[in-house]
DRENKE-968584 format. One record per residue (C-alpha): residue in three letters; x, y, z. Coordinates in steps of 0.25 Angstrom, whole numbers. Layout:
# DRENKE-968584
[site Ala,[X,Y,Z]]
...
# end
This chain:
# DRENKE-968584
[site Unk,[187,11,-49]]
[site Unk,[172,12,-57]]
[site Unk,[168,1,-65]]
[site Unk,[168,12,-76]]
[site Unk,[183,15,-76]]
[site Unk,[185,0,-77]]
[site Unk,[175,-3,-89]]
[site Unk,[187,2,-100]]
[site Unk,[198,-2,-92]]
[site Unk,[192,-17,-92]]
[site Unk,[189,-15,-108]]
[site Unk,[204,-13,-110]]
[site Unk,[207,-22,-101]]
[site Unk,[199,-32,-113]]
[site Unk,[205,-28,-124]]
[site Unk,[218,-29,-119]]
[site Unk,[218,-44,-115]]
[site Unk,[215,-50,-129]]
[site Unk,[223,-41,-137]]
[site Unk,[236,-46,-127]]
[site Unk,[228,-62,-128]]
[site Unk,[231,-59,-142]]
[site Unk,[245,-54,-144]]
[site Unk,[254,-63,-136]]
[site Unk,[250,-75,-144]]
[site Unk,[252,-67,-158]]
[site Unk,[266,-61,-152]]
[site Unk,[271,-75,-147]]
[site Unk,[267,-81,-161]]
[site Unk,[274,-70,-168]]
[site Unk,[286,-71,-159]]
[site Unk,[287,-86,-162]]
[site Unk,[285,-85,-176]]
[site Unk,[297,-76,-179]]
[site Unk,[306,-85,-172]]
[site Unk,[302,-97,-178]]
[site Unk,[304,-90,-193]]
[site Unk,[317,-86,-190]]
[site Unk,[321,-100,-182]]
[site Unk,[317,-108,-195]]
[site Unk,[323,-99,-204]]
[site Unk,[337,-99,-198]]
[site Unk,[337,-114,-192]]
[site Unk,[336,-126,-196]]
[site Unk,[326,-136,-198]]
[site Unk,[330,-147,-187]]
[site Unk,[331,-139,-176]]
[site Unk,[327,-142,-162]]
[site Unk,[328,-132,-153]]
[site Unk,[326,-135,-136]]
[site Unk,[327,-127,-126]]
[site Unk,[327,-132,-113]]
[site Unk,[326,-120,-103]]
[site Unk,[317,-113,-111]]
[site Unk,[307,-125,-115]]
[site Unk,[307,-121,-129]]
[site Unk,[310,-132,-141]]
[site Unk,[313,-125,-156]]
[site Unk,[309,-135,-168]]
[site Unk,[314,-129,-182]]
[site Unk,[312,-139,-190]]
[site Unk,[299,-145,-186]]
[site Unk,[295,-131,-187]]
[site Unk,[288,-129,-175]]
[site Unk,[293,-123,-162]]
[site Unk,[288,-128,-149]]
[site Unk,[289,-118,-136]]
[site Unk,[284,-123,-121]]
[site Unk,[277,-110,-119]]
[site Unk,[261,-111,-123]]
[site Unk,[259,-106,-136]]
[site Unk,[252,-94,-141]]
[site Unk,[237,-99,-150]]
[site Unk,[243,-112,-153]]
[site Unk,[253,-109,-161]]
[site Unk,[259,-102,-174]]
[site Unk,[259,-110,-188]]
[site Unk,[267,-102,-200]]
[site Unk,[277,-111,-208]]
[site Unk,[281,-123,-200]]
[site Unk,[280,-117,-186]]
[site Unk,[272,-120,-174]]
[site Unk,[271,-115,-159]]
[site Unk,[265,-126,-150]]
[site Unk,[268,-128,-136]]
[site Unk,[276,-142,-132]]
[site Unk,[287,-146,-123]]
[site Unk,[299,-139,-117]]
[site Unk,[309,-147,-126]]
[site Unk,[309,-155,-140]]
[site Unk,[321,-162,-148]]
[site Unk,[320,-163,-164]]
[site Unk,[334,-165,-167]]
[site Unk,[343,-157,-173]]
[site Unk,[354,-146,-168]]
[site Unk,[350,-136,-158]]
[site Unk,[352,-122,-163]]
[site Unk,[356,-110,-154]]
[site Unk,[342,-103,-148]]
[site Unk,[348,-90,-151]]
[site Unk,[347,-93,-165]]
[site Unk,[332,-91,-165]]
[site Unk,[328,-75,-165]]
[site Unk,[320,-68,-155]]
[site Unk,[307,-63,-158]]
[site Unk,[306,-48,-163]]
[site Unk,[303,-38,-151]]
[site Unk,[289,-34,-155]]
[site Unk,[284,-47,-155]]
[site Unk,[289,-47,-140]]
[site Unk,[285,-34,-137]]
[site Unk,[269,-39,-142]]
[site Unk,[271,-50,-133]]
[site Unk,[275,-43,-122]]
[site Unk,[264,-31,-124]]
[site Unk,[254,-41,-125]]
[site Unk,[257,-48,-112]]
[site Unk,[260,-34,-105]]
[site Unk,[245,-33,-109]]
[site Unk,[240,-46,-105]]
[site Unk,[247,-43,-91]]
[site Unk,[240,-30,-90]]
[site Unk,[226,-33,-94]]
[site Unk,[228,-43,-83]]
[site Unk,[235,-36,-71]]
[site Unk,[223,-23,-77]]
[site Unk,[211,-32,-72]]
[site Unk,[205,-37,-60]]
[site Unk,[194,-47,-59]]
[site Unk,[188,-48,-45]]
[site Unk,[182,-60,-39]]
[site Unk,[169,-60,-31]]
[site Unk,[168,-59,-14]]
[site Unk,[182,-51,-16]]
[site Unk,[184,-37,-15]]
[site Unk,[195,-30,-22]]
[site Unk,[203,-18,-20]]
[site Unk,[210,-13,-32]]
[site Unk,[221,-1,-28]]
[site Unk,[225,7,-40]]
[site Unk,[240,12,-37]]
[site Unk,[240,21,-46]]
[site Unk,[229,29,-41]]
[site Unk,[226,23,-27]]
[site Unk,[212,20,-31]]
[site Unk,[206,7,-24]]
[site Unk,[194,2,-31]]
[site Unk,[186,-10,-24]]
[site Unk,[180,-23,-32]]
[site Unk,[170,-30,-24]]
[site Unk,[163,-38,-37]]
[site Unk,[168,-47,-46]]
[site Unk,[175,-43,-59]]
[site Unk,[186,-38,-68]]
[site Unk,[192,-25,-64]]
[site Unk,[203,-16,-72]]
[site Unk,[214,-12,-61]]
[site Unk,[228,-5,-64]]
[site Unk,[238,-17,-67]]
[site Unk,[250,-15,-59]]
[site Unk,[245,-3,-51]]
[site Unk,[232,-10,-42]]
[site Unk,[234,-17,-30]]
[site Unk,[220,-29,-29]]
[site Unk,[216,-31,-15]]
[site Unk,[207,-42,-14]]
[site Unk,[197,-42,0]]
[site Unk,[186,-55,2]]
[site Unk,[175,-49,3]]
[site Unk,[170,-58,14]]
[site Unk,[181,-63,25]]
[site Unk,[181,-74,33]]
[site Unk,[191,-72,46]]
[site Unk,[192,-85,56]]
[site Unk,[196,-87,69]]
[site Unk,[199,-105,71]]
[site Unk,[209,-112,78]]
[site Unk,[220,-105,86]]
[site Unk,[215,-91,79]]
[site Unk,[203,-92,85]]
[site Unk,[200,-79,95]]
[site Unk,[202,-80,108]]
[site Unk,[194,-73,117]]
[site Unk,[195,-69,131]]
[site Unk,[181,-68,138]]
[site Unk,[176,-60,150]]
[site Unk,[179,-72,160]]
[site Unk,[193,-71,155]]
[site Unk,[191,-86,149]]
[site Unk,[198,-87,132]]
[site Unk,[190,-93,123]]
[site Unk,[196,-95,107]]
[site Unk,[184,-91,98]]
[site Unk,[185,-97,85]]
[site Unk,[178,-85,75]]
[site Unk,[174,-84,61]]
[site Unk,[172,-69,55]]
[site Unk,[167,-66,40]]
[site Unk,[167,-51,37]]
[site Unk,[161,-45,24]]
[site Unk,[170,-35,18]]
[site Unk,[163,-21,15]]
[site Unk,[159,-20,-3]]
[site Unk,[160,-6,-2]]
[site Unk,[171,-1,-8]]
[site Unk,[176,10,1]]
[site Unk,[176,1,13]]
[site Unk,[182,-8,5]]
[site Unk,[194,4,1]]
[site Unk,[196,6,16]]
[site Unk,[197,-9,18]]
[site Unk,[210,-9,11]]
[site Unk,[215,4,15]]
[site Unk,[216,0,29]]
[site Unk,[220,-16,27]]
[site Unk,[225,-17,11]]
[site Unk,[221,-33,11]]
[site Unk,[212,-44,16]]
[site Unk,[222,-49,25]]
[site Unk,[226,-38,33]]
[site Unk,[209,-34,34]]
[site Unk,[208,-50,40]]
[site Unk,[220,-48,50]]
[site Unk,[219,-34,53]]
[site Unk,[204,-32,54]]
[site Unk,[195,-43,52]]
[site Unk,[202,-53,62]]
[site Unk,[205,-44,71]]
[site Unk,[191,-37,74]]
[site Unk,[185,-51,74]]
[site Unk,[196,-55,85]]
[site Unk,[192,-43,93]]
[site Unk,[178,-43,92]]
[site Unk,[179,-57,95]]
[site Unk,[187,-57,109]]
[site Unk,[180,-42,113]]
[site Unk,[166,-51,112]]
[site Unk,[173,-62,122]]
[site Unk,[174,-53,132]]
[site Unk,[160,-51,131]]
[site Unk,[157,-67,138]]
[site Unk,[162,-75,148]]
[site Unk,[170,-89,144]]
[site Unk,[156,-97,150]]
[site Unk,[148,-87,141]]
[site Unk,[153,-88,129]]
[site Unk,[157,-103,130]]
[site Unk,[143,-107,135]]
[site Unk,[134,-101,125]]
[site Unk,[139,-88,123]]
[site Unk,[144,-90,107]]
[site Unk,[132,-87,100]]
[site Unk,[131,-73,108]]
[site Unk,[144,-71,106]]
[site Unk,[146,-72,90]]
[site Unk,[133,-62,90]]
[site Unk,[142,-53,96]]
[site Unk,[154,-54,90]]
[site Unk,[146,-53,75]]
[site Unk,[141,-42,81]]
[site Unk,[153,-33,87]]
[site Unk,[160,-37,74]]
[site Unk,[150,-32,65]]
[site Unk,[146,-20,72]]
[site Unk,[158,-16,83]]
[site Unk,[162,-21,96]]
[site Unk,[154,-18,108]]
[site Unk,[159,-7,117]]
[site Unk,[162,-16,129]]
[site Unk,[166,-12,146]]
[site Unk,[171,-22,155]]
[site Unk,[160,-25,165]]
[site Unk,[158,-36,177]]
[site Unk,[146,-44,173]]
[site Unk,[138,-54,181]]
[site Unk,[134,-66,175]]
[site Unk,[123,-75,180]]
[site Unk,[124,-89,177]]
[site Unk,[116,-103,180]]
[site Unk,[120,-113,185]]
[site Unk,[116,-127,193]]
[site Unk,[115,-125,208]]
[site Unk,[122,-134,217]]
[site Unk,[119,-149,217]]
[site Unk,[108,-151,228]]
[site Unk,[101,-139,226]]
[site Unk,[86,-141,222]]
[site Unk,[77,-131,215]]
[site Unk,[67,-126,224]]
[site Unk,[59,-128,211]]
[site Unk,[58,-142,208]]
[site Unk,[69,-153,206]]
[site Unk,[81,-150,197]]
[site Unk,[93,-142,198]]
[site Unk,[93,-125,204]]
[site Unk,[99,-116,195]]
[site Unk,[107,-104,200]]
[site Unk,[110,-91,195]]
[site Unk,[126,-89,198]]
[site Unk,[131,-75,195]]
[site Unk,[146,-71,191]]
[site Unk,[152,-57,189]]
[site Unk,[161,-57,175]]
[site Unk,[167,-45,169]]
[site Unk,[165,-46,155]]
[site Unk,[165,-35,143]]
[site Unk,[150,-29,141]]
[site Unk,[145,-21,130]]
[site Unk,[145,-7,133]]
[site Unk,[129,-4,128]]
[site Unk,[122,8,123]]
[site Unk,[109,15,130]]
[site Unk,[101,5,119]]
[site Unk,[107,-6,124]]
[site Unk,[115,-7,110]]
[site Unk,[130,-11,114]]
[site Unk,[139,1,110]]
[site Unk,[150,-3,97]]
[site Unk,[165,0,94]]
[site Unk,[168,2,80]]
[site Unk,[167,-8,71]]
[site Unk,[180,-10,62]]
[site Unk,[174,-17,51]]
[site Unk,[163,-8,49]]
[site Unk,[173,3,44]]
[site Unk,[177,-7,31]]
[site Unk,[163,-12,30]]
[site Unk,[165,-26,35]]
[site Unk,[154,-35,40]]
[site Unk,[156,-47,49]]
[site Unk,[147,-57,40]]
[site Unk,[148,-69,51]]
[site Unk,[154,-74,63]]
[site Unk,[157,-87,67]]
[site Unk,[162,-93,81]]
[site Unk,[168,-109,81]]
[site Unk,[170,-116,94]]
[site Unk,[176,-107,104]]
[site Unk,[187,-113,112]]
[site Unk,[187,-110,128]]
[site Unk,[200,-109,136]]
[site Unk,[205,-120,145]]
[site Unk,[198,-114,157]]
[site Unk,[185,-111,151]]
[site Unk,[185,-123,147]]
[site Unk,[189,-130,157]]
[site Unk,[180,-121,164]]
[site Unk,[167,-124,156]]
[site Unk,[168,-138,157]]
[site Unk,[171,-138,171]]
[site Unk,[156,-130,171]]
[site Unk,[151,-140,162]]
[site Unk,[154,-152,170]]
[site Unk,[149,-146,184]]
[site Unk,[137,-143,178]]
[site Unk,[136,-156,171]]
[site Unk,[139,-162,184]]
[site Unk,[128,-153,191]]
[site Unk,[118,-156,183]]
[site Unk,[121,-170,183]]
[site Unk,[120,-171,200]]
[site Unk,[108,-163,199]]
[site Unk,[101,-173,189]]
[site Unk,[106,-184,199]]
[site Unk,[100,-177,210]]
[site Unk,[87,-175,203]]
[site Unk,[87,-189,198]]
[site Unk,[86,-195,213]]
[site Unk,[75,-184,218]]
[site Unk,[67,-188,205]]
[site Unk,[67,-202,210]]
[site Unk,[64,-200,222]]
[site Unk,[53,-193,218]]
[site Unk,[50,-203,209]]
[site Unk,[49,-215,220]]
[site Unk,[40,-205,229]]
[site Unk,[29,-200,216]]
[site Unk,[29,-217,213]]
[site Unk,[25,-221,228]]
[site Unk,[14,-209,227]]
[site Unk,[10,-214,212]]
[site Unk,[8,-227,221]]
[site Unk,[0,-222,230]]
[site Unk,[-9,-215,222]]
[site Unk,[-12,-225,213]]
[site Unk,[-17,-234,224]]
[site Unk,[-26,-222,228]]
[site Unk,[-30,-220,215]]
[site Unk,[-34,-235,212]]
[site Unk,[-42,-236,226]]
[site Unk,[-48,-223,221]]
[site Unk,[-51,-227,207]]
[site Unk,[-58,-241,212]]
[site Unk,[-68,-233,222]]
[site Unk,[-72,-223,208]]
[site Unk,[-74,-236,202]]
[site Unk,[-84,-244,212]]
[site Unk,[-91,-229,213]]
[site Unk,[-91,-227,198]]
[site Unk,[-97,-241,195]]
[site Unk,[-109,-238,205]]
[site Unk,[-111,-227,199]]
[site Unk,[-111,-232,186]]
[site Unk,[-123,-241,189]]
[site Unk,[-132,-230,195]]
[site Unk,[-129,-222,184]]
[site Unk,[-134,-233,173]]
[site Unk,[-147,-235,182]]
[site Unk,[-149,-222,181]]
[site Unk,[-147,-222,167]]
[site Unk,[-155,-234,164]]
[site Unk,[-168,-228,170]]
[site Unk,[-166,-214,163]]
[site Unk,[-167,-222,148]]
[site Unk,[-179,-229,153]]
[site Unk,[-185,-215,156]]
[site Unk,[-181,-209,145]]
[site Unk,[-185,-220,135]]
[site Unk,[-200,-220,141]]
[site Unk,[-198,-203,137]]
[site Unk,[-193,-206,124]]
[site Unk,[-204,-214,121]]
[site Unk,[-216,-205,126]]
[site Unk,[-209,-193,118]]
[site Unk,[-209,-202,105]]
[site Unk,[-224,-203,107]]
[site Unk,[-227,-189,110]]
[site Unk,[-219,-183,98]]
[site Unk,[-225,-197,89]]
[site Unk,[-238,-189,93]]
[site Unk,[-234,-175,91]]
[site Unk,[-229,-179,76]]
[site Unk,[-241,-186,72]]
[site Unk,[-250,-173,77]]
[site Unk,[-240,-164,70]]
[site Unk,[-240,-173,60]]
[site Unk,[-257,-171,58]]
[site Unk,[-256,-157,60]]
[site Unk,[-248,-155,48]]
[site Unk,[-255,-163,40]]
[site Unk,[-269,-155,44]]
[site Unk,[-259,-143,39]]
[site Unk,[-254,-149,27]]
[site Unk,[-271,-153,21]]
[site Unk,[-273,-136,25]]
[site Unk,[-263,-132,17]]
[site Unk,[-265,-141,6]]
[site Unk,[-280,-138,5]]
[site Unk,[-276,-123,5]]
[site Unk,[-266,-125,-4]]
[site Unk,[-276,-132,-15]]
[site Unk,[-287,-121,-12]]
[site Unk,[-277,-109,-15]]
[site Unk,[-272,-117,-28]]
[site Unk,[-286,-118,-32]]
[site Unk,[-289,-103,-31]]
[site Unk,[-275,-100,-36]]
[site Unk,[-277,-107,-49]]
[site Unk,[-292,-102,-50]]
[site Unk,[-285,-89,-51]]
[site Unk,[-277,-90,-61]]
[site Unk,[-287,-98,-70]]
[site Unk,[-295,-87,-69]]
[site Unk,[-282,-75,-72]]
[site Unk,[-278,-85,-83]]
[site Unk,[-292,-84,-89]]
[site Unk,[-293,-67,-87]]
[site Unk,[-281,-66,-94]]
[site Unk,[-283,-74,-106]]
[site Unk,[-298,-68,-108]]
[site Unk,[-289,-54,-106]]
[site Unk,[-281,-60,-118]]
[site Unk,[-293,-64,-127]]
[site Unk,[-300,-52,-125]]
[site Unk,[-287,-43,-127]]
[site Unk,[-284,-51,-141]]
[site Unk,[-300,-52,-145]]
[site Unk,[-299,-37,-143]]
[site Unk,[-287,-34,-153]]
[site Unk,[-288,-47,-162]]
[site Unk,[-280,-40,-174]]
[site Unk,[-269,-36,-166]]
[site Unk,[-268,-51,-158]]
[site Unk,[-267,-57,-175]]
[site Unk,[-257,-49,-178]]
[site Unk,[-251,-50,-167]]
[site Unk,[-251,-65,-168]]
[site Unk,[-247,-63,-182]]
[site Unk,[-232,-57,-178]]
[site Unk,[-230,-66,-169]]
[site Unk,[-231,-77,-178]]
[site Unk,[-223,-69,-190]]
[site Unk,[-213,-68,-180]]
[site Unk,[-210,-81,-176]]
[site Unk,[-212,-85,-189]]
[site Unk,[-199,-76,-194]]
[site Unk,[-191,-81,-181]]
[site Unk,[-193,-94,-185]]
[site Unk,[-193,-94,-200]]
[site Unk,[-184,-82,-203]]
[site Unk,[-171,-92,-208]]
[site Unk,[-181,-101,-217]]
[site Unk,[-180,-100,-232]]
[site Unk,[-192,-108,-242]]
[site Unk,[-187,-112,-253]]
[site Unk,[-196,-118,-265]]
[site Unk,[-190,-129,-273]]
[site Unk,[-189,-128,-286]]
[site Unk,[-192,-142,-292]]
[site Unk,[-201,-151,-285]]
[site Unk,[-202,-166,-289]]
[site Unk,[-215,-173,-285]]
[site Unk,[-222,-186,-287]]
[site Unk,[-231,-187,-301]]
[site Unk,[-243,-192,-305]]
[site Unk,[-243,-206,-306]]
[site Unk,[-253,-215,-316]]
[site Unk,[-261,-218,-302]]
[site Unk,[-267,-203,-304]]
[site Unk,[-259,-198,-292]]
[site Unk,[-255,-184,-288]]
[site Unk,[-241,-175,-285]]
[site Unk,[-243,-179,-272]]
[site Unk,[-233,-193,-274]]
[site Unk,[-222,-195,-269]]
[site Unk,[-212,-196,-282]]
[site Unk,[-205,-207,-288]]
[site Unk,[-189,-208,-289]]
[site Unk,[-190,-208,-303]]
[site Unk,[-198,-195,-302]]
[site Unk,[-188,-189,-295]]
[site Unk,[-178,-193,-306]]
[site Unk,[-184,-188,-316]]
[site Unk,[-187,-175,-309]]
[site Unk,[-171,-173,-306]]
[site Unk,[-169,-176,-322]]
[site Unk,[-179,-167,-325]]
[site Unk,[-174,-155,-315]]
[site Unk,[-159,-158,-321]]
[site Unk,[-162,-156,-337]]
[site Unk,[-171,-142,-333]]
[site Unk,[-159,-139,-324]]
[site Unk,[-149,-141,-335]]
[site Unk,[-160,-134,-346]]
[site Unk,[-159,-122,-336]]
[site Unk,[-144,-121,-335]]
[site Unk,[-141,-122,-352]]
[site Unk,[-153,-112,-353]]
[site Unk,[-145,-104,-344]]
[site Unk,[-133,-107,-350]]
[site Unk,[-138,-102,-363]]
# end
């Protein structure tokens, strides 16, 4: 079914549920209210009623009624009554009057009640809320439509008319204990293989359709396919080793192939006669040609055992796969600790013994050659050493001698070249010296050049200096108007640059010293009491000034 069609079925499905939540607590208190009128109106006031099979105790004159059932919103208050939930039984005195004095409620209150828990029932068989990691299959009846629901949610299904199928979406299928598989190998030897499977069912939802057209349930997919392949696959790979094989190193190689041929088909096999090369310890006694330590041997055994039949591309050819028509993967594999039969193991560790005995007689043997060889290299160690210390002792007198030639030698060659040493140190002390003179003469050359070249250089100029400045002369004498006046601008213009932001202003009272009775001039300094009297004079013309402007 599309997620569209169920968009308005969910939407009813909603407003259903609330309406019903809502009903059958209003029908029950309705219900109770007309019996408890029509109790009080027709009984008496002390009135205890208890009902022991039914749990219900009747208090009239308390004016409440007390039920063992839960009650509905907590109760109904109208008059003197109210519903609460207490025990199954209570005694207030008073007679006991007959239950078939208290009327039943009218049928439309029991009719609501019944609609609104026929509704509650429906909304609740009408929806389907899926859990995650389960895959469901919803079969309509009606129709014979099956809708699959990998994801979780709530779903509208038919109530009374779908059948919910519920598949894990990853199975885990284990083989322990007495169930453990037991193989029979190509050397006819049993082994029980304790095995571990997860498969991976398919999300698509038409293989998911044919998955429950062909098994209906989980438990007949586990029994009827999943365990079963996995047992085949697992005994058809056995055939494929011998007991020694698989039990000495041969489980790693083994689960590959298994994980493989389950996940992609069993190998198209033919029975064939195989020989198998194995090694092994030679007898005890038999040296290596090579050195000390024991020979190994090449043994060969022909075996029939069941061979993969392979392609030109060396690709082994496949049977179909069952699982891959549903869509299921094999996710993981896991192999315990395989258990051998009684021969094999009796067989295995009657190899492991001998060998362990072997290898320990050969370790013996090559104990006692290694210490004989041992004895013979010290004697030889011996020997040499006393050739070597005779030896030694004859370099060491040789060495010596030679040691004191060679410092003699030695001696007179430092003489020699310390006697050359020092006639080189005189030769090159002479050598200096005249290089040292030589320069010198060359250095007085140069200088007395030098100076003569200075001389005629400033000479030169002197004489350039003083042709120009007669040129100059000359040139102004020549044009002596145009020099002023050139002189003239030049002066104008720097004095604008430089005076340009000046302003000259003229004061307009000056205060300066007077004549004194010695007959002297302006030229004094003035006295503070000139200066006073000049402010008081300047005030009173100043104020004259202002009234005559006034006016």
């Amino acid at each position: 079914m599309s997620s569209l069609s169920i968009l308005p079925s969910l939407s009813a499905g909603r407003a259903v549920l609330p309406a019903a939540a809502r009903l059958l607590p209003l029908a029950s208190r309705l219900a109770s209210t007309g019996v408890l009128r029509r109790a009080t109106t027709s009984a008496p006031r002390n009135i205890s009623t208890t009902s022991g099979s039914s749990g219900r105790t009747t208090r009239a004159g308390a004016g409440a009624l007390s039920t063992g059932a839960p009650s509905f919103g907590g109760g109904y208050r109208g008059g003197r009554c109210n519903f609460s939930s207490g025990s199954s039984s209570s005694s207030f005195g008073g007679s006991i009057p007959n239950i078939s004095d208290i009327p039943a409620p009218s049928a439309s209150l029991v009719a609501a009640a019944v609609v609104g828990a026929s509704a509650l029932y429906l909304a609740k068989r009408a929806v389907l809320m899926t859990d995650a990691g389960v895959t469901y299959v919803v079969q309509n009846n009606l129709t014979g439509q099956l809708d699959v629901h990998t994801e979780p949610g709530i779903h509208y299904i038919v109530p009374f008319f779908s059948t919910v199928t519920d598949y894990k979406q990853v199975i885990t299928s284990t083989f322990e204990a007495d169930e453990a598989v037991i193989a029979r190998f190509a050397d006819t030897y049993v082994g029980m293989i304790p095995v571990t499977f997860r498969f991976k069912l398919p999300a698509d939802p038409e293989g998911v359709r044919k998955m429950h057209r062909e098994f209906r349930s989980e438990t007949n997919l586990v029994k009827s396919l999943l365990m079963r392949n996995a047992s085949n696959v697992t005994v058809i790979t056995a055939t494929q080793y011998t007991g020694e094989e698989f039990f000495q190193g041969g489980l790693n190689q083994f689960k590959t192939q298994l994980a493989d041929q389950l996940q992609n088909g069993i190998y198209l096999t033919e029975r064939r006669q195989v020989e198998i090369e194995q090694t092994d310890l030679a007898p005890v006694g038999l040296a290596s040609p090579d050195g000390p330590g024991p020979k190994l041997v090449r043994a060969k055994q022909l075996v029939w055992k069941t061979v993969p039949i392979l392609q030109d591309n060396g690709v082994p050819q496949r049977a179909e796969n069952p699982l891959s028509q549903y869509g299921i993967d094999v996710t993981q594999v896991l192999i315990g600790d395989p258990r051998p039969e009684p021969n094999l193991d009796r067989l295995l560790m009657d190899k492991k013994r001998l060998v362990a005995e072997r290898i320990k007689t050969v370790q013996e043997q090559e104990t006692s050659k290694a210490q004989a060889n041992t004895e013979q290299l010290k004697k030889e160690i011996e020997r040499t050493r006393a050739v070597q210390d005779a030896q030694r002792q004859k370099e060491l007198r040789t060495i010596e001698m030679q040691r004191e030639v060679d410092v003699a030698k030695q001696v007179a060659e430092r003489e020699t070249i310390e006697q050359r040493k020092l006639q080189d140190l005189a030769v090159i002390q002479k050598e200096k010296e005249l290089a040292i003179a030589r320069a010198e003469l060359d250095i007085q050359k140069a200088n007395a050049s030098a100076a003569r070249f200075q001389a005629d250089a400033i000479a030169a100029k002197g004489k350039a200096e003083a042709e120009v400045l007669a040129a100059k002369y000359k040139a102004k004498a020549q044009n002596k108007e145009i020099f002023l006046a050139e002189t003239q601008r030049d002066m104008a213009t720097a004095l604008y640059s430089n005076l340009k932001d000046f302003t000259v202003e003229m004061p307009q009272n000056v205060i300066v010293g007077a004549g004194g009775a010695d007959g002297g001039g302006a030229g004094r300094m003035p006295s503070n009491l000139d200066v006073i009297t000049s402010f008081s004079a300047l005030g009173l013309m100043e104020k004259a000034v202002k009234s005559k402007a006034a006016a």
